[in-house]
FIBA-110508 format. One record per atom (N, C-alpha, C, O): residue number from 1; residue in one letter; atom name; x, y, z. Coordinates in pm, 1 decimal, always signed. Layout:
<n NUM, res A, atom CA, c1 X, c2 Y, c3 Z>
...
//
This chain:
<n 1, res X, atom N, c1 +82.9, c2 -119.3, c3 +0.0>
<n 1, res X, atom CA, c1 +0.0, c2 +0.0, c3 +0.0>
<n 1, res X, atom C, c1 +87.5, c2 +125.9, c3 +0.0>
<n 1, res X, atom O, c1 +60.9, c2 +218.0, c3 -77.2>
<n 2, res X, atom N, c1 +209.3, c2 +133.3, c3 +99.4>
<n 2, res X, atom CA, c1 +253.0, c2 +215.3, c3 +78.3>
<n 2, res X, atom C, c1 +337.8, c2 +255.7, c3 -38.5>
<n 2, res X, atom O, c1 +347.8, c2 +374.5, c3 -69.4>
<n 3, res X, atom N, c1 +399.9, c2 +159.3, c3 -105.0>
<n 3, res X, atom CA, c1 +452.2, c2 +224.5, c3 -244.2>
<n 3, res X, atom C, c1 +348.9, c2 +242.0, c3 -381.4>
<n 3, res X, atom O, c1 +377.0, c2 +290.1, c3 -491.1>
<n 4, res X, atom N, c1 +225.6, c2 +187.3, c3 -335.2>
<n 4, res X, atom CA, c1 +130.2, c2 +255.8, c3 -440.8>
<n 4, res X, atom C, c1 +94.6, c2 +373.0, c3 -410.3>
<n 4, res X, atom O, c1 +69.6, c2 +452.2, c3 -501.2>
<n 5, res X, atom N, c1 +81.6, c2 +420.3, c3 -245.4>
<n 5, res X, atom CA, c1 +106.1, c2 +593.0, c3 -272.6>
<n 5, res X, atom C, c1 +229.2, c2 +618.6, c3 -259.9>
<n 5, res X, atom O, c1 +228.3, c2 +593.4, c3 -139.4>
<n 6, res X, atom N, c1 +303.6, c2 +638.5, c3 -273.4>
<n 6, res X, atom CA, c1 +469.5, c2 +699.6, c3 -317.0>
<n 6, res X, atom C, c1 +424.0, c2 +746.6, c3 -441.6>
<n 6, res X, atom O, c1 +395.6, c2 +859.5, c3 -481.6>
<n 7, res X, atom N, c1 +423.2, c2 +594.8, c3 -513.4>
<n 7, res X, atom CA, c1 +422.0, c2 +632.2, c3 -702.9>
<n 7, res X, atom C, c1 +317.9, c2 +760.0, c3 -678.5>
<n 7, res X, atom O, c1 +364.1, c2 +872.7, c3 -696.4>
<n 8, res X, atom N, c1 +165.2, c2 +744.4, c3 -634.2>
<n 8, res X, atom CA, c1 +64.0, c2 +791.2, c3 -692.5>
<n 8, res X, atom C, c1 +124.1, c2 +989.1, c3 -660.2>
<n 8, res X, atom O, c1 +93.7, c2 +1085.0, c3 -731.1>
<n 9, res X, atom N, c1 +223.5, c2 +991.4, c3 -516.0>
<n 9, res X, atom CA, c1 +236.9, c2 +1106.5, c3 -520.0>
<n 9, res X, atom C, c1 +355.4, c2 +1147.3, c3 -584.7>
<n 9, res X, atom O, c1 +376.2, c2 +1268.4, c3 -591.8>
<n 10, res X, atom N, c1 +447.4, c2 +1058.2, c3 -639.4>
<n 10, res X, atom CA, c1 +526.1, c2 +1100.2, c3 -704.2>
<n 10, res X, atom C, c1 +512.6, c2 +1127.4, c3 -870.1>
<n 10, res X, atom O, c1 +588.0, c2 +1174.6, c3 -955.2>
<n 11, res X, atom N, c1 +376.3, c2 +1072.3, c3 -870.1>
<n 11, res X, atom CA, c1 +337.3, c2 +1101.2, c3 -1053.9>
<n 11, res X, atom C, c1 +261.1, c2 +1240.0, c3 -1026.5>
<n 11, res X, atom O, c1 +218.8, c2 +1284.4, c3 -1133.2>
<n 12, res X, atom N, c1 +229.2, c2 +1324.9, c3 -913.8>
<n 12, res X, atom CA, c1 +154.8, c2 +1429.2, c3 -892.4>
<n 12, res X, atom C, c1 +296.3, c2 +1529.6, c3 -906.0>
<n 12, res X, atom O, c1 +334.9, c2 +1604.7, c3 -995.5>
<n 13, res X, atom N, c1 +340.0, c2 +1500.4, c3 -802.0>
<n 13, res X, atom CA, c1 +503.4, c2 +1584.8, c3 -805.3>
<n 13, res X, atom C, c1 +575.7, c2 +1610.4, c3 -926.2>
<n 13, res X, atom O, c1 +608.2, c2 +1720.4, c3 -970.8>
<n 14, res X, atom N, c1 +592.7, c2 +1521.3, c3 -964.0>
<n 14, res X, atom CA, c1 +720.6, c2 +1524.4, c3 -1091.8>
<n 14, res X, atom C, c1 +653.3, c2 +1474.3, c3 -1237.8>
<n 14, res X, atom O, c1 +698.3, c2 +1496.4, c3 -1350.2>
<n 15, res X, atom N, c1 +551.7, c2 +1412.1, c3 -1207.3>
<n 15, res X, atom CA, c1 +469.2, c2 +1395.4, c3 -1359.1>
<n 15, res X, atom C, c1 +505.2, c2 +1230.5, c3 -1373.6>
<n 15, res X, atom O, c1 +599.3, c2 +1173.3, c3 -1318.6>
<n 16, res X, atom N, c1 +426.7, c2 +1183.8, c3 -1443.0>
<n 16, res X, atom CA, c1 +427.6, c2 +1036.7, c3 -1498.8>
<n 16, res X, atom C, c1 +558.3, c2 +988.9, c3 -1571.5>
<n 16, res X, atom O, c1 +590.4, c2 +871.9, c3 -1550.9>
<n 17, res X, atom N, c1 +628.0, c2 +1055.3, c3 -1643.7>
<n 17, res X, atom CA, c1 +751.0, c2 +1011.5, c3 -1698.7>
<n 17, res X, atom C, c1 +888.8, c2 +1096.6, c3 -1640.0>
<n 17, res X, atom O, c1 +994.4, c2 +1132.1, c3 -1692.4>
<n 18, res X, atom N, c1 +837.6, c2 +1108.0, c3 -1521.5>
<n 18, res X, atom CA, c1 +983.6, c2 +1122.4, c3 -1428.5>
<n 18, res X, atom C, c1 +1027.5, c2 +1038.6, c3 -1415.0>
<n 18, res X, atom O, c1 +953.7, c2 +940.9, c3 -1402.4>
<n 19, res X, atom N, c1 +1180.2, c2 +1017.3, c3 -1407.8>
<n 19, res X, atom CA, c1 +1293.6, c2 +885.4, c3 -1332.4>
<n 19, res X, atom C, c1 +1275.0, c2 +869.6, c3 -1184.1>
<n 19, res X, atom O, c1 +1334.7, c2 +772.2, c3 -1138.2>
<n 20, res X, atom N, c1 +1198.1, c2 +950.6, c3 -1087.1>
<n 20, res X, atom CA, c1 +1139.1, c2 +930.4, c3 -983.6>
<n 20, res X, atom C, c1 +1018.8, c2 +851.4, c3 -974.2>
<n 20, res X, atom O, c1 +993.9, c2 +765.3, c3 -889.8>
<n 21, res X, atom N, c1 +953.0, c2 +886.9, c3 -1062.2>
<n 21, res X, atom CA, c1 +828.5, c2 +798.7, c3 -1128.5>
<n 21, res X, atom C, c1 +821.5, c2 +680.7, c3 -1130.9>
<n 21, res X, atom O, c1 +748.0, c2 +610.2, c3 -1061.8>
<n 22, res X, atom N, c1 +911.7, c2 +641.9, c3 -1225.9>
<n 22, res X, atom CA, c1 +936.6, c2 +559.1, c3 -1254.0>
<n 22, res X, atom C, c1 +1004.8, c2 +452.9, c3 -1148.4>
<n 22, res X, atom O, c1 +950.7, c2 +348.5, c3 -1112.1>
<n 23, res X, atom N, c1 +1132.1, c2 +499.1, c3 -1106.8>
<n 23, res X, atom CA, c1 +1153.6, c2 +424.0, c3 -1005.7>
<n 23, res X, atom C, c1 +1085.2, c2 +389.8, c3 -912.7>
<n 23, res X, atom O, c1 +1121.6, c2 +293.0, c3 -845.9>
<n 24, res X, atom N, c1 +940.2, c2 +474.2, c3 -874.3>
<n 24, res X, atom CA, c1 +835.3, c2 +430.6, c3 -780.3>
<n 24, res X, atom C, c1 +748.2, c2 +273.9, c3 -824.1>
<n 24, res X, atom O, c1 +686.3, c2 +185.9, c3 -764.4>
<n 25, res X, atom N, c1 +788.3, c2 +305.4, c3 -962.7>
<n 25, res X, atom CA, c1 +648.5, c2 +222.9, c3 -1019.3>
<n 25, res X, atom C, c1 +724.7, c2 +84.9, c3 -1038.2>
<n 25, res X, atom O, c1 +662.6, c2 -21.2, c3 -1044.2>
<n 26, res X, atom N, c1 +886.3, c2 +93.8, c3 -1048.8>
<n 26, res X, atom CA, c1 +953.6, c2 -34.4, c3 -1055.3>
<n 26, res X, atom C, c1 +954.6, c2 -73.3, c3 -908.4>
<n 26, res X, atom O, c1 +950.2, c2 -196.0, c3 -898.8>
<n 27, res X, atom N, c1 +959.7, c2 -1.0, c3 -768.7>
<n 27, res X, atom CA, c1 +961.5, c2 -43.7, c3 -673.1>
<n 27, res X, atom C, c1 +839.4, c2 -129.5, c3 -623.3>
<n 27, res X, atom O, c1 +831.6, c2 -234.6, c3 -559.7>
<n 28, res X, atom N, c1 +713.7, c2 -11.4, c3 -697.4>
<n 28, res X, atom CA, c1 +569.0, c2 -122.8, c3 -657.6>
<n 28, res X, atom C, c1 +564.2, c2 -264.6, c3 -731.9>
<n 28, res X, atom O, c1 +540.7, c2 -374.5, c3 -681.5>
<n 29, res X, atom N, c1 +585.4, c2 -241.0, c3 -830.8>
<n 29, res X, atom CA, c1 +594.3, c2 -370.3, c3 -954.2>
<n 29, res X, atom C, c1 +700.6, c2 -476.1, c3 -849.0>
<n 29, res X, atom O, c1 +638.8, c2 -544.4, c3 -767.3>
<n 30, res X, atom N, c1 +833.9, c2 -487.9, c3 -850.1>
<n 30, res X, atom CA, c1 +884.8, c2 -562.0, c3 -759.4>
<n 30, res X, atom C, c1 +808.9, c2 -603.4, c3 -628.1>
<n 30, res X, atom O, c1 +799.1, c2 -725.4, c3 -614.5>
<n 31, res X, atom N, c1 +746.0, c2 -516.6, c3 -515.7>
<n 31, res X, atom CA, c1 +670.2, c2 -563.5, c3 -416.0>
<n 31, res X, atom C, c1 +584.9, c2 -666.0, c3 -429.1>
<n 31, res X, atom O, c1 +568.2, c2 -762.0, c3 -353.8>
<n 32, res X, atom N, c1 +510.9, c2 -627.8, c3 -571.2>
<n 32, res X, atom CA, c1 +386.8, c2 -698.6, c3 -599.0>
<n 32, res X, atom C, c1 +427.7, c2 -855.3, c3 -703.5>
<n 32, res X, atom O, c1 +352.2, c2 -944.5, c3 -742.4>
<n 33, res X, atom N, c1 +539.4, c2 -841.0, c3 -718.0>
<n 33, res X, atom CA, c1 +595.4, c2 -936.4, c3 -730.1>
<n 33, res X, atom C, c1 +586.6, c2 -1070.8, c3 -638.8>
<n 33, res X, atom O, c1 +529.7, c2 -1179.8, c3 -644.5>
<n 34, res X, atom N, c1 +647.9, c2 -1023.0, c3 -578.1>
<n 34, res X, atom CA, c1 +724.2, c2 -1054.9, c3 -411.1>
<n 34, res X, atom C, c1 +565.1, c2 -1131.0, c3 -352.9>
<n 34, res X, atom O, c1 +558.2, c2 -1243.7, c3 -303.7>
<n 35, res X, atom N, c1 +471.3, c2 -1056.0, c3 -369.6>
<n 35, res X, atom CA, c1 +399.5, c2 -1084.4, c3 -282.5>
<n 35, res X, atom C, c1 +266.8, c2 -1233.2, c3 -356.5>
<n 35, res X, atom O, c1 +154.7, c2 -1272.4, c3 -324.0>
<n 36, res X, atom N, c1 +394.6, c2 -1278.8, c3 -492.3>
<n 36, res X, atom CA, c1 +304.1, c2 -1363.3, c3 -605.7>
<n 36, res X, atom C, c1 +191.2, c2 -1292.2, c3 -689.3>
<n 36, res X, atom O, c1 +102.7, c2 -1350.5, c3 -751.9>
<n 37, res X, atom N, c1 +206.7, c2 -1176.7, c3 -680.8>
<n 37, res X, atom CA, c1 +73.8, c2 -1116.3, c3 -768.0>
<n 37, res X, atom C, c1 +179.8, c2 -1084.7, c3 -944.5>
<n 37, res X, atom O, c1 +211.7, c2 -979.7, c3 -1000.2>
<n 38, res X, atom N, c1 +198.4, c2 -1195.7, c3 -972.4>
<n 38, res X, atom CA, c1 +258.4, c2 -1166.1, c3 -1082.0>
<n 38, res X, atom C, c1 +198.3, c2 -1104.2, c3 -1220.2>
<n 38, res X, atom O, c1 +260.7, c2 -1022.5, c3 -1287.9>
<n 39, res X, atom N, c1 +90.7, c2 -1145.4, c3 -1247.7>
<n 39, res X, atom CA, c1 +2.6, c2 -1067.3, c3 -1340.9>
<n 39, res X, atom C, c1 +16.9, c2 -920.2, c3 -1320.7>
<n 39, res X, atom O, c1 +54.1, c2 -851.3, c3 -1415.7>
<n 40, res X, atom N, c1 -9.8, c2 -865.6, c3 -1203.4>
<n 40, res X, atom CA, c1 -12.8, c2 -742.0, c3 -1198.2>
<n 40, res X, atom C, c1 +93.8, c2 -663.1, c3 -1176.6>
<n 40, res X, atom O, c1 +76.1, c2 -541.5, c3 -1185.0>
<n 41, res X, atom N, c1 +251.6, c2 -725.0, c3 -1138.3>
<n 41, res X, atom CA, c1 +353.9, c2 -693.0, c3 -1163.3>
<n 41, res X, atom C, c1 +403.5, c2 -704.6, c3 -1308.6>
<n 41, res X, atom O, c1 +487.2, c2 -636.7, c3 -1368.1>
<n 42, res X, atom N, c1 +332.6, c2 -804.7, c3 -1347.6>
<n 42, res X, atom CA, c1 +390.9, c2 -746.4, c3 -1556.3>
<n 42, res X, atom C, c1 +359.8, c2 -671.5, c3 -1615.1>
<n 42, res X, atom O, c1 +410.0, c2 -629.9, c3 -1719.5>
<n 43, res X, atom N, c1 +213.4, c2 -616.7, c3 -1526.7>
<n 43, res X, atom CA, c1 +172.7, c2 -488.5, c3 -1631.6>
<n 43, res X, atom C, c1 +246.7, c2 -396.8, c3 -1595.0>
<n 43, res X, atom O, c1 +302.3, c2 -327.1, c3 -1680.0>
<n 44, res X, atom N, c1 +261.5, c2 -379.3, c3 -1487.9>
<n 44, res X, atom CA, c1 +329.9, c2 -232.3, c3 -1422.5>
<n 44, res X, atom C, c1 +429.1, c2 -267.5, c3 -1482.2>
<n 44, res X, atom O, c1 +432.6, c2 -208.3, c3 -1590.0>
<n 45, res X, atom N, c1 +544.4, c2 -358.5, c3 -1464.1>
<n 45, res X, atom CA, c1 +693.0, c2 -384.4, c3 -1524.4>
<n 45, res X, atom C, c1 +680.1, c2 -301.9, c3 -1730.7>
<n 45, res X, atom O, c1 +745.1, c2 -219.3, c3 -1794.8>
<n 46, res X, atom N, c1 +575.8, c2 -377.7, c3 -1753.4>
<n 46, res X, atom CA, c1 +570.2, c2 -363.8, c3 -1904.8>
<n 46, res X, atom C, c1 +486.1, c2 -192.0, c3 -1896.4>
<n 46, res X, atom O, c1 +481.5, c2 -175.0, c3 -2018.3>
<n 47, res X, atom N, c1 +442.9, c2 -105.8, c3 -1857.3>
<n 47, res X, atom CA, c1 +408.3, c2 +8.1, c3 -1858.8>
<n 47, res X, atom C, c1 +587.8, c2 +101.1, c3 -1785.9>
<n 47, res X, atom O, c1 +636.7, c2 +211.6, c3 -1809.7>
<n 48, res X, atom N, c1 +630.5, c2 -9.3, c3 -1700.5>
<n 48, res X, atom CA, c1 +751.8, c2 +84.2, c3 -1663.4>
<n 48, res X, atom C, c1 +869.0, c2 +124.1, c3 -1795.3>
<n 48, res X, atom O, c1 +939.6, c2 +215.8, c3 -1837.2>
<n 49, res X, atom N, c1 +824.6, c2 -34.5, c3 -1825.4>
<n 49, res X, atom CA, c1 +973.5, c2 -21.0, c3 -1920.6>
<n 49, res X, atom C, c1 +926.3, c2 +44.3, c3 -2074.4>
<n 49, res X, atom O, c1 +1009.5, c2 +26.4, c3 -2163.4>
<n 50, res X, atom N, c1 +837.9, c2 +96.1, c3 -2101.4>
<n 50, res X, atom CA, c1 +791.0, c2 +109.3, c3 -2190.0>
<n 50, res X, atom C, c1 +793.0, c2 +305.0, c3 -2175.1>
<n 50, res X, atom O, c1 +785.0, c2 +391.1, c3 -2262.7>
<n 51, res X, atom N, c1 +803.6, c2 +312.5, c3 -2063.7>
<n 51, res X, atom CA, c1 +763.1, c2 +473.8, c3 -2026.8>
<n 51, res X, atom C, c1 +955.5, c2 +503.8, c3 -2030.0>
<n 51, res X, atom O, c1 +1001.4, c2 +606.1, c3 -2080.8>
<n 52, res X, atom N, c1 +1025.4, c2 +418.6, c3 -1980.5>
<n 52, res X, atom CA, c1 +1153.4, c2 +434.5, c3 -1938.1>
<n 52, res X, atom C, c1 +1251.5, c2 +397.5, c3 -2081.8>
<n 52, res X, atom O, c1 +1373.8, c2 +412.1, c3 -2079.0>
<n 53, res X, atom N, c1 +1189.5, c2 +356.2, c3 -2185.1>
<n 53, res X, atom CA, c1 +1259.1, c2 +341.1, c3 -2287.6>
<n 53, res X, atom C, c1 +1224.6, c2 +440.8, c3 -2383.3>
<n 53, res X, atom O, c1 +1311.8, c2 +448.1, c3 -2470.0>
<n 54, res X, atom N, c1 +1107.6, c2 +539.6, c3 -2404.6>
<n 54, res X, atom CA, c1 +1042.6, c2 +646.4, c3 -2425.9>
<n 54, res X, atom C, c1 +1167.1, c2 +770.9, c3 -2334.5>
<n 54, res X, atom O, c1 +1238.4, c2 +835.6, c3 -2411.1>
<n 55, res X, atom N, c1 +1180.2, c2 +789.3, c3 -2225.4>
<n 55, res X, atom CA, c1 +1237.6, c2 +900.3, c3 -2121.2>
<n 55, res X, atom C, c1 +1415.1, c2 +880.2, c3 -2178.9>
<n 55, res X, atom O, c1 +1481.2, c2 +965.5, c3 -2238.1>
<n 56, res X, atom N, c1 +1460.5, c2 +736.3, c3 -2137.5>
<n 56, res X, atom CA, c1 +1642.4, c2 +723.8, c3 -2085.4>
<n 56, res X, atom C, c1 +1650.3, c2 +664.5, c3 -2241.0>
<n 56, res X, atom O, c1 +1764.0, c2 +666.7, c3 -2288.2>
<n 57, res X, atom N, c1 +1544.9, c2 +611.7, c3 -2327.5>
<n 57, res X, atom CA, c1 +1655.2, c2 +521.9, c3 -2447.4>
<n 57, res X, atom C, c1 +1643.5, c2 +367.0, c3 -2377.6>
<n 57, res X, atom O, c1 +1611.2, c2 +331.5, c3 -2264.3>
<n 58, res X, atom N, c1 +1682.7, c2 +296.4, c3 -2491.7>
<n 58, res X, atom CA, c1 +1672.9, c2 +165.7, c3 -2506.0>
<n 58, res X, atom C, c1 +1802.2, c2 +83.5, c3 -2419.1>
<n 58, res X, atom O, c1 +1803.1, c2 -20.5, c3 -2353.3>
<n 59, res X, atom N, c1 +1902.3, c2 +178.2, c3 -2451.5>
<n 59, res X, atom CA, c1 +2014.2, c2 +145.9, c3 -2403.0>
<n 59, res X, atom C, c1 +2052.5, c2 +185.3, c3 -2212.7>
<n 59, res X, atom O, c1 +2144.9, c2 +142.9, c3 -2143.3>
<n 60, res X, atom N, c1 +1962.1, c2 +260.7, c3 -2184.3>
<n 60, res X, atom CA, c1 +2004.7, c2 +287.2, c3 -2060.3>
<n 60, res X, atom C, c1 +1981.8, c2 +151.8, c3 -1920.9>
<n 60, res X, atom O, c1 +1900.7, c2 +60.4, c3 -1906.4>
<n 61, res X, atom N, c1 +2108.5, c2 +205.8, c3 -1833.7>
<n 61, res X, atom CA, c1 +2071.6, c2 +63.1, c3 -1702.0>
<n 61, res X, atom C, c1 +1973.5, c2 +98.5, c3 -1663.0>
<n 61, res X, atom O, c1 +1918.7, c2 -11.1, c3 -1651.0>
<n 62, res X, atom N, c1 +1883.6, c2 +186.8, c3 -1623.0>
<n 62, res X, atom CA, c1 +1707.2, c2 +176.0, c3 -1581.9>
<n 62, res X, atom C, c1 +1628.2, c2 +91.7, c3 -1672.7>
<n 62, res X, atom O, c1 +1542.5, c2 +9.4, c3 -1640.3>
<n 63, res X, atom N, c1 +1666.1, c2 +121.2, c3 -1783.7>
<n 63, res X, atom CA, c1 +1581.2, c2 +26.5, c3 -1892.8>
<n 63, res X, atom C, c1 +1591.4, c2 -121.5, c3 -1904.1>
<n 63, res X, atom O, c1 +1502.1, c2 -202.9, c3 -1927.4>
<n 64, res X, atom N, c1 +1735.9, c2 -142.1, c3 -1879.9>
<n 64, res X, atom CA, c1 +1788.8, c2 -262.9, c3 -1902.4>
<n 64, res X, atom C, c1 +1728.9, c2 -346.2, c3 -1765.0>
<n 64, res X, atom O, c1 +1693.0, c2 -463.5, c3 -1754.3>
<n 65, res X, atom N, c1 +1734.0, c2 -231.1, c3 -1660.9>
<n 65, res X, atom CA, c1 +1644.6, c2 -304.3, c3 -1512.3>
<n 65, res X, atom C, c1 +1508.5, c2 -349.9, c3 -1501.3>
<n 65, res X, atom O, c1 +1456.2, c2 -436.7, c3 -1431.3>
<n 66, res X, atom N, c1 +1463.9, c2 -269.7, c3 -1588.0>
<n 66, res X, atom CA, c1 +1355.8, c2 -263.9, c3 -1618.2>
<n 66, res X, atom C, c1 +1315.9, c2 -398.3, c3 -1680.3>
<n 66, res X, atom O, c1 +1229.7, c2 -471.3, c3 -1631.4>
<n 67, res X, atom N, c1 +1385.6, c2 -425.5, c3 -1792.4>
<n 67, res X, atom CA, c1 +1318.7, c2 -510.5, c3 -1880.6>
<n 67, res X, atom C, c1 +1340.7, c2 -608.5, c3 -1809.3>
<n 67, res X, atom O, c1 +1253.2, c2 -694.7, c3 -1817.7>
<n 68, res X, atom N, c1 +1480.8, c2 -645.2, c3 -1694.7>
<n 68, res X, atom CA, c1 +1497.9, c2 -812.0, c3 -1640.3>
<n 68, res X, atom C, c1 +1407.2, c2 -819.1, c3 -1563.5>
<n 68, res X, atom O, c1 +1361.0, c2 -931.6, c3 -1544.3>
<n 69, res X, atom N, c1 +1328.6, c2 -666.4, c3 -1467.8>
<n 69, res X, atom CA, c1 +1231.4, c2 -691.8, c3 -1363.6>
<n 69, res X, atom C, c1 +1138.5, c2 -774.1, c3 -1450.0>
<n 69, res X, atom O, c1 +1105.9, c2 -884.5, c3 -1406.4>
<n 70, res X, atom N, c1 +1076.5, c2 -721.2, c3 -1605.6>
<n 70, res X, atom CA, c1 +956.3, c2 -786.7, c3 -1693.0>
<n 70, res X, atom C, c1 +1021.7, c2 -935.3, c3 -1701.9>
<n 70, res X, atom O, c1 +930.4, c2 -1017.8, c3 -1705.4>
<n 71, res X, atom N, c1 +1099.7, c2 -972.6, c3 -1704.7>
<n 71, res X, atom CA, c1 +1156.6, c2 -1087.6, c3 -1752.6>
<n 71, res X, atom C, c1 +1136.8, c2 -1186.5, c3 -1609.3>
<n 71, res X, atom O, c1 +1114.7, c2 -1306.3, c3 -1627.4>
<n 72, res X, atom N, c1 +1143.3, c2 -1145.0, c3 -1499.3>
<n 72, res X, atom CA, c1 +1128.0, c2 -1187.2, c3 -1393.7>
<n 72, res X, atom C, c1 +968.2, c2 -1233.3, c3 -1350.4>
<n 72, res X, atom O, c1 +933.4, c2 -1348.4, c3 -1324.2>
<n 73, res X, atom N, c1 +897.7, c2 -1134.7, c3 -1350.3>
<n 73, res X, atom CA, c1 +804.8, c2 -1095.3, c3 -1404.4>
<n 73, res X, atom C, c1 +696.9, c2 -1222.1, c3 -1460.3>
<n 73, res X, atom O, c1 +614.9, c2 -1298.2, c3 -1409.0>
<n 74, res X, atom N, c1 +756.8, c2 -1191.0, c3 -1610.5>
<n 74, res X, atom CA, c1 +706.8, c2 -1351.5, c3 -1696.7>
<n 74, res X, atom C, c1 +713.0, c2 -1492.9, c3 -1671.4>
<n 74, res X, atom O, c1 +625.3, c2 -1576.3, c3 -1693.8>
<n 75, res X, atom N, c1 +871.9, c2 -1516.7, c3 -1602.6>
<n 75, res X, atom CA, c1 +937.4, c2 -1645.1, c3 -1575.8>
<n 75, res X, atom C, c1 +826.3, c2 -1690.2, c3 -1466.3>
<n 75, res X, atom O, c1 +760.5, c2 -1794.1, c3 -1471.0>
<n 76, res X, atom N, c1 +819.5, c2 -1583.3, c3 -1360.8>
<n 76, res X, atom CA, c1 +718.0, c2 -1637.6, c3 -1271.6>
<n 76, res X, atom C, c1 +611.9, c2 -1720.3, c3 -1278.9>
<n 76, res X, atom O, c1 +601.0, c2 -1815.6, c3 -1201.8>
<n 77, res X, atom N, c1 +500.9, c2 -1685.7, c3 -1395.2>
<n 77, res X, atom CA, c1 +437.9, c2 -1690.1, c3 -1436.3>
<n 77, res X, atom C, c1 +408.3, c2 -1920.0, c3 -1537.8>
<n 77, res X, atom O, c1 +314.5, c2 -1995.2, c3 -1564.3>
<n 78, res X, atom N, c1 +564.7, c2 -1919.1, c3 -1549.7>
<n 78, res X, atom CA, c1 +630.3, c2 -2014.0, c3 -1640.8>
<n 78, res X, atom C, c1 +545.0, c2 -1968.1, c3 -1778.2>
<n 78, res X, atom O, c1 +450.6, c2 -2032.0, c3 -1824.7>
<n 79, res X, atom N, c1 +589.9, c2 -1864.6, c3 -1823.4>
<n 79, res X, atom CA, c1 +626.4, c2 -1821.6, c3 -1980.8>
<n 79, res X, atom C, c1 +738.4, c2 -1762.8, c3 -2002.4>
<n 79, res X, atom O, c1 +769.4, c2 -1729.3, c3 -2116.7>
//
C-alpha cells in the first residue's frame, strides 16, 4: 500500500515520466511481485519499461532493469 502511494504522489510531483516515477512504479511492480501477484507486476513492469525506454533510451541501465524486472516478471508466471 505504501509504495502505491509513493508512485501515486510522485506522478503528482514530478509527472508520470519522471525517473522518480518511474523508479516508484519499478519499486511497486517488484513488491507486488514478491507478494506472487505476478500478473499485476507485468503490467506495471511492461508500462515501466515502456515509459523508461520512451524518457532514458533503449540502451540505458534503468531500462535494461527494467526489462529483467519484466523478464522476472514472466518467468514467474512459467512463460
Amino acid at each position: 500500500k505504501l509504495y502505491r502511494q509513493c508512485l501515486e504522489a510522485t506522478k503528482t510531483v514530478c509527472g508520470e515520466a519522471h525517473p522518480d516515477t518511474l523508479g516508484s512504479m519499478n519499486n511497486l511492480a517488484i513488491a507486488v511481485n514478491k507478494q506472487g501477484r505476478y500478473k499485476e507486476a507485468e503490467e506495471l513492469q511492461r508500462q515501466c519499461l515502456e515509459t523508461t525506454k520512451a524518457v532514458l533510451g533503449e540502451d540505458h541501465p534503468d531500462t535494461l532493469i527494467s526489462m529483467n524486472n519484466l523478464a522476472s516478471a514472466v518467468n514467474k508466471q512459467g512463460r
